[in-house]
C-alpha positions as CSV (number, residue, x, y, z in Angstrom):
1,X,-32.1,-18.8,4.9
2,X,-29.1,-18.1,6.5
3,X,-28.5,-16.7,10.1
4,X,-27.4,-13.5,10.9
5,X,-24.8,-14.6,12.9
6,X,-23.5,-16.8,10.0
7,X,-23.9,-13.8,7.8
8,X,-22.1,-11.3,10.3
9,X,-18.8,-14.2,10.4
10,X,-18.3,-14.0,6.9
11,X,-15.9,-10.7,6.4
12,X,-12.6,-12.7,6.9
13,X,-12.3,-13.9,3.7
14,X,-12.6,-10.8,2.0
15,X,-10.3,-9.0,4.5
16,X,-7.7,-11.3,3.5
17,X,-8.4,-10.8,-0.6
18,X,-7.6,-7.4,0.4
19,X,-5.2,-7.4,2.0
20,X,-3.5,-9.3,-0.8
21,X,-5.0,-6.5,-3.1
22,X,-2.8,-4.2,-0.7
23,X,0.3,-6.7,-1.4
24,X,-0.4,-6.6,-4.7
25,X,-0.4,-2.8,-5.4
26,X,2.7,-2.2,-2.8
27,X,4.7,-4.3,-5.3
28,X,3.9,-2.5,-8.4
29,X,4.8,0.7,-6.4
30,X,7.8,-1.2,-5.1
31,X,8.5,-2.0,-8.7
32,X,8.0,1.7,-10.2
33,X,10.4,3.3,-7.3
34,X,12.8,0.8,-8.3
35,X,12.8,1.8,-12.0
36,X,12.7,5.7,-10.7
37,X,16.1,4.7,-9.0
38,X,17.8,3.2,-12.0
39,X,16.9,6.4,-13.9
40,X,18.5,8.3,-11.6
41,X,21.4,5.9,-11.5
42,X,21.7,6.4,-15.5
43,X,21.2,10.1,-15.4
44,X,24.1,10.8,-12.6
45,X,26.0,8.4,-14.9
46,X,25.6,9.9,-17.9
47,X,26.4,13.5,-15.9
48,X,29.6,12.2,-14.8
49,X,30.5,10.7,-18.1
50,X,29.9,14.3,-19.7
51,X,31.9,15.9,-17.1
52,X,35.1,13.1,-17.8
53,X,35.0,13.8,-21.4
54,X,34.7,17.8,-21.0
55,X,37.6,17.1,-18.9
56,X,39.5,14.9,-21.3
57,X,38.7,17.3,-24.3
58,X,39.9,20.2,-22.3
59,X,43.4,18.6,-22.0
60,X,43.4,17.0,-25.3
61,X,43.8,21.0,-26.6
62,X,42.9,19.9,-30.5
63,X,40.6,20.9,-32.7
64,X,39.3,17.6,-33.2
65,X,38.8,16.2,-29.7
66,X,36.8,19.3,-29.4
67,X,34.6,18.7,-32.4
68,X,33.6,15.3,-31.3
69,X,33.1,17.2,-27.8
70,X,30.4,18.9,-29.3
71,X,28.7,16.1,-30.9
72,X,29.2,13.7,-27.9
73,X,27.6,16.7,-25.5
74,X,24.9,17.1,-28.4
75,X,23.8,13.5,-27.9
76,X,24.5,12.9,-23.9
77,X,22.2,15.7,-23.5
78,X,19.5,14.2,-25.8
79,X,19.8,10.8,-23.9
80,X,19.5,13.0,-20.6
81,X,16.5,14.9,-21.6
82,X,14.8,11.6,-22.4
83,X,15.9,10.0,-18.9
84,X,14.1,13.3,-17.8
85,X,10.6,12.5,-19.4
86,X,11.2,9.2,-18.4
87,X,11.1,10.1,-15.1
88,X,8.5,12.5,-15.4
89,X,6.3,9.4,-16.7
90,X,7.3,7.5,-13.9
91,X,6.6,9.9,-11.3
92,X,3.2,10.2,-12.8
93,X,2.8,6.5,-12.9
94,X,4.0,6.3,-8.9
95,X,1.5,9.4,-8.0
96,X,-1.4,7.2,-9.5
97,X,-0.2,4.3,-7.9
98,X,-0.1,5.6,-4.7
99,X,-3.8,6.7,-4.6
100,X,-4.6,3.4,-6.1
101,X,-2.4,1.9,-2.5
102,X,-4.4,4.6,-0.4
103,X,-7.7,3.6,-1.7
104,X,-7.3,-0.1,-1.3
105,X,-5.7,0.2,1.9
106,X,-8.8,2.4,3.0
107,X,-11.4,-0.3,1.9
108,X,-9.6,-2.9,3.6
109,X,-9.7,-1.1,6.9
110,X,-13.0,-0.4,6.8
111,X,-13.8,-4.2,6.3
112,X,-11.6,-4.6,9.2
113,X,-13.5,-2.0,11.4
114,X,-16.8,-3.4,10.4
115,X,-15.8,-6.8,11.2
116,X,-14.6,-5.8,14.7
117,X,-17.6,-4.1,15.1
118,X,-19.7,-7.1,14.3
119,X,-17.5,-9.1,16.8
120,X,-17.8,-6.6,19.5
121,X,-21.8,-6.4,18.9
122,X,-22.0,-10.3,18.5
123,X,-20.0,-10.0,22.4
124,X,-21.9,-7.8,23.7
125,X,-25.2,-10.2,22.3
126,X,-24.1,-13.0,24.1
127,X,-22.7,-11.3,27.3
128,X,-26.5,-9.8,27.5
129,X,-27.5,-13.3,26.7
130,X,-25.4,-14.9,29.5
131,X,-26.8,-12.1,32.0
132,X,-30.5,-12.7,31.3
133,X,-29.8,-16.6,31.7
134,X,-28.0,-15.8,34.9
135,X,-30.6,-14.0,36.0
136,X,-33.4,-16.0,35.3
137,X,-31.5,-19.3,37.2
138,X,-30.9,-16.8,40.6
139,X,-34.7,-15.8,39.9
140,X,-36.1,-19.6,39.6
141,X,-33.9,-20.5,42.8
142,X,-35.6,-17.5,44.6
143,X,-38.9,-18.7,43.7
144,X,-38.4,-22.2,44.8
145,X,-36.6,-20.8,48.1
146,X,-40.0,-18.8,48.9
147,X,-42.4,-22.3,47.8
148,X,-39.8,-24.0,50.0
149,X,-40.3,-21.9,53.0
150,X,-44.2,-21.6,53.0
């Protein structure tokens, strides 16, 4: 059978499978704000693309450059819509990851807390411990004082 103070001593290894649970889960949100950033890198590109050829067309002042204006805009603003739901995935993905972060991080602190809280209790055990054995050596050396002196 084993102790209870073995049994109590044994939360460290799962503290640290956590906390590389944590780890893990702050690198896949690491990962999905990263790919949140480079869709917003390719939207603001594609924006200012739009905007250089609008320009471009404008001066061009043909007929032409302002047909394939209109099927260039057409398709840029296809390719934009689906950055958009892109993102809008992501940001669902990230919310879900988040709580997934929260949770984990919330288990692994209540390890923590009830492994300090076995440490402090198996503390205050052998402080008691000390005290009574203190107290029973002052106690024998008053009994053999009071043999001594009769």
């Amino acid at each position: 059978m084993v102790s209870r103070s073995r049994m109590m001593a044994d939360l460290d290894p799962l503290i640290r499978y956590r906390k590389h649970g944590v780890d893990e889960k702050r690198r896949v949100l690491s990962g999905l704000y990263a790919q949140a950033e480079e869709l917003a890198k390719k939207k603001e590109a594609m924006e200012a693309e739009i905007e250089a050829e609008t320009i471009a067309a404008e001066q061009a002042l043909s007929a032409e450059s302002a047909a394939y204006l209109g099927r260039y805009l057409e398709g840029a603003r296809k390719k934009i819509r689906v950055i958009e739901l892109s993102v809008r995935k992501l940001e669902t993905k990230i919310m879900i990851a988040q709580e997934d972060m929260r949770n984990a991080f919330a288990e692994m602190k209540k390890i923590e807390m009830t492994q300090e809280n076995r440490e402090a209790q198996k503390k205050s055990e052998e402080n008691r411990k000390e005290v009574q054995e203190l107290d029973e050596i002052a106690l024998d050396g008053y009994r053999r004082r009071l043999e001594e002196d009769k």
